[in-house]
C-alpha positions in Angstrom: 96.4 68.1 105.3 95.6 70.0 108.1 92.0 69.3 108.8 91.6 72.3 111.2 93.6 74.7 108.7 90.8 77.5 107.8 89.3 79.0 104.9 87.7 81.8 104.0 83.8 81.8 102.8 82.5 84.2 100.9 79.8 85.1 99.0 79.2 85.5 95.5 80.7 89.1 94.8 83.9 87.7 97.1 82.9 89.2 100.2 83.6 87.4 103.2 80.8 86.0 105.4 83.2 83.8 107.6 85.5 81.2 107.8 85.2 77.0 108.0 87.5 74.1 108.5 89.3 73.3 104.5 88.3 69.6 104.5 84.8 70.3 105.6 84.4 73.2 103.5 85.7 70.9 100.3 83.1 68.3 101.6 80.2 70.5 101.8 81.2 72.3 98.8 80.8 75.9 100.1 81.9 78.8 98.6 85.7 80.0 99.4 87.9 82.2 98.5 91.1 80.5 96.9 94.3 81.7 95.2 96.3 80.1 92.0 99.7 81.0 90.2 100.8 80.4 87.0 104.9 81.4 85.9 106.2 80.9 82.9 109.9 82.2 81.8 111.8 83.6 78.9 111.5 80.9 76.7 107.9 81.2 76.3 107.1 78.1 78.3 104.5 77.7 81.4 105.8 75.7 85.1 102.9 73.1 85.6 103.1 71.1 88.9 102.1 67.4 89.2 100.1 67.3 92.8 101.4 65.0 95.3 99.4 61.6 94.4 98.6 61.9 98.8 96.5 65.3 98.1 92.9 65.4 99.7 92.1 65.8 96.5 93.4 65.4 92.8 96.1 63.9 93.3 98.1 62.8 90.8 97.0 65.9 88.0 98.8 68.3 86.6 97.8 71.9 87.3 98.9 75.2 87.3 102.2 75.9 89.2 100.4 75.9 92.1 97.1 76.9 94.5 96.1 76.9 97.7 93.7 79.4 100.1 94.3 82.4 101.6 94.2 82.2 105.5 91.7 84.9 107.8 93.1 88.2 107.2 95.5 87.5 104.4 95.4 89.2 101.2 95.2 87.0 98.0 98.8 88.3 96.6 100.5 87.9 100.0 98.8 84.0 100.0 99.9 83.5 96.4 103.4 84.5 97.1 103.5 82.2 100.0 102.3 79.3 98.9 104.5 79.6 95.6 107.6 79.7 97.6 105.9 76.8 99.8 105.3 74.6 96.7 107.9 75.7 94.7 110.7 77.0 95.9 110.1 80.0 93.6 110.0 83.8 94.8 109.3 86.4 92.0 106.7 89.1 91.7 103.3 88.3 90.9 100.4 90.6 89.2 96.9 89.5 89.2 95.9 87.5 86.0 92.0 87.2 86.6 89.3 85.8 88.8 86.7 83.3 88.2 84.4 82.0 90.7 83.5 77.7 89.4 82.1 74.6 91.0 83.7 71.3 90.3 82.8 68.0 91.8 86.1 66.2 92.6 87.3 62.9 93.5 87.0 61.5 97.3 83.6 62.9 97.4 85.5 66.6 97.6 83.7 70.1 95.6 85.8 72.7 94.6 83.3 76.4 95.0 85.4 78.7 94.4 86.0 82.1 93.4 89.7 81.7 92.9 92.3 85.2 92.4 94.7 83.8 89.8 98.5 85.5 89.6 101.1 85.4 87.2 104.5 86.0 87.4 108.1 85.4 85.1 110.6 83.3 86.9 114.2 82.1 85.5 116.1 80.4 88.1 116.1 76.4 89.9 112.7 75.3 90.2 112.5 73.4 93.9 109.5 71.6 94.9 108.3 70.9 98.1 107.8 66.4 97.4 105.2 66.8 100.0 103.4 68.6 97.7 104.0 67.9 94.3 104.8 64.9 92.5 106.7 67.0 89.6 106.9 69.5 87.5 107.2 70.2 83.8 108.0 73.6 81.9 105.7 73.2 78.8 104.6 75.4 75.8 100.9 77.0 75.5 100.7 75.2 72.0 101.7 71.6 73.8 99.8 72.2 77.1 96.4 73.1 74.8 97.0 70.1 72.5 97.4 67.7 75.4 94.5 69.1 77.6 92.0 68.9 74.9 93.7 65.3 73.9 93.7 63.8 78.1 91.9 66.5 80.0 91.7 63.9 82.6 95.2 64.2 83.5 94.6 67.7 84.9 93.0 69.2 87.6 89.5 70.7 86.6 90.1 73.8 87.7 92.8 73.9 85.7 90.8 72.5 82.8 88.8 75.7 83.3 91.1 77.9 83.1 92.8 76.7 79.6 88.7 76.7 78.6 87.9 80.1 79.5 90.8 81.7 79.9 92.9 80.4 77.2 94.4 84.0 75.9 95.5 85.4 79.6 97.2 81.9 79.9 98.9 82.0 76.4 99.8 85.9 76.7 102.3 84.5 79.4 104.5 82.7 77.5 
């Protein structure tokens, strides 16, 4: 983690009102502007990632194929396409999915305010993660990854939680 790396705060309608260190911004759980992907491939399945058990903050969890921030001046799809290739390995075109704006408390005394611009894209191809950032990765089904979220929802991350609450029919439409 790069404590100095910057993130954008914004208000409530995603406007931005400035920018703040990540890790203090995660501490003093203000309101940022944050990015997510979710691929899924031919055979109907989604590419969850396992975050590196060293992450800041929930490590260990599965998630969505991955999420990070935006940096000052970038725009959310140019952010979600670099950090996917980052993570990853993985470059494909990405459309946006939704937004949602949520505020989680987190382990290490971290909170997640967000409003988050979630992507989606269709990948076939080698998936190759970065180790530094993810523990592992798993292609799953919608009907498997509902089942096992509402049967350990403590293995994922709770934004991801979230979205398989409220945004269960983008999510499924994927596959």
């Amino acid at each position: 983690l790069d404590a100095n790396e910057l993130v954008v705060l914004v208000d409530a309608a995603d406007r931005q009102i400035g920018t703040a260190p990540k890790l203090a911004a995660h501490r003093e759980g203000r309101l940022h502007r944050a990015i997510s992907v979710q691929i899924a491939d031919s055979r109907g399945r989604l590419l969850l990632q396992k975050r590196h058990i060293g992450k800041y903050h929930s490590g260990g969890l599965w998630t969505n194929t991955c999420c990070s921030h935006p940096r000052p001046g970038e725009a959310t799809l140019a952010a979600a396409q670099r950090r996917l290739e980052a993570e990853m390995g993985i470059a494909c075109a990405l459309t946006p999915l939704f937004t949602t704006s949520y505020r989680a408390d987190l382990d290490n005394a971290m909170i997640e305010h967000e409003v988050v611009h979630v992507f989606a894209g269709s990948y076939e191809g080698p998936v190759r993660a970065d180790p530094r950032e993810a523990d592992g990765y798993d292609w799953v089904t919608p009907a498997a990854l509902r089942q096992d979220v509402a049967a350990n929802a403590p293995r994922y991350s709770a934004w991801f939680g979230i979205y398989v609450r409220d945004f269960w029919a983008q999510l499924a439409a994927l596959a």
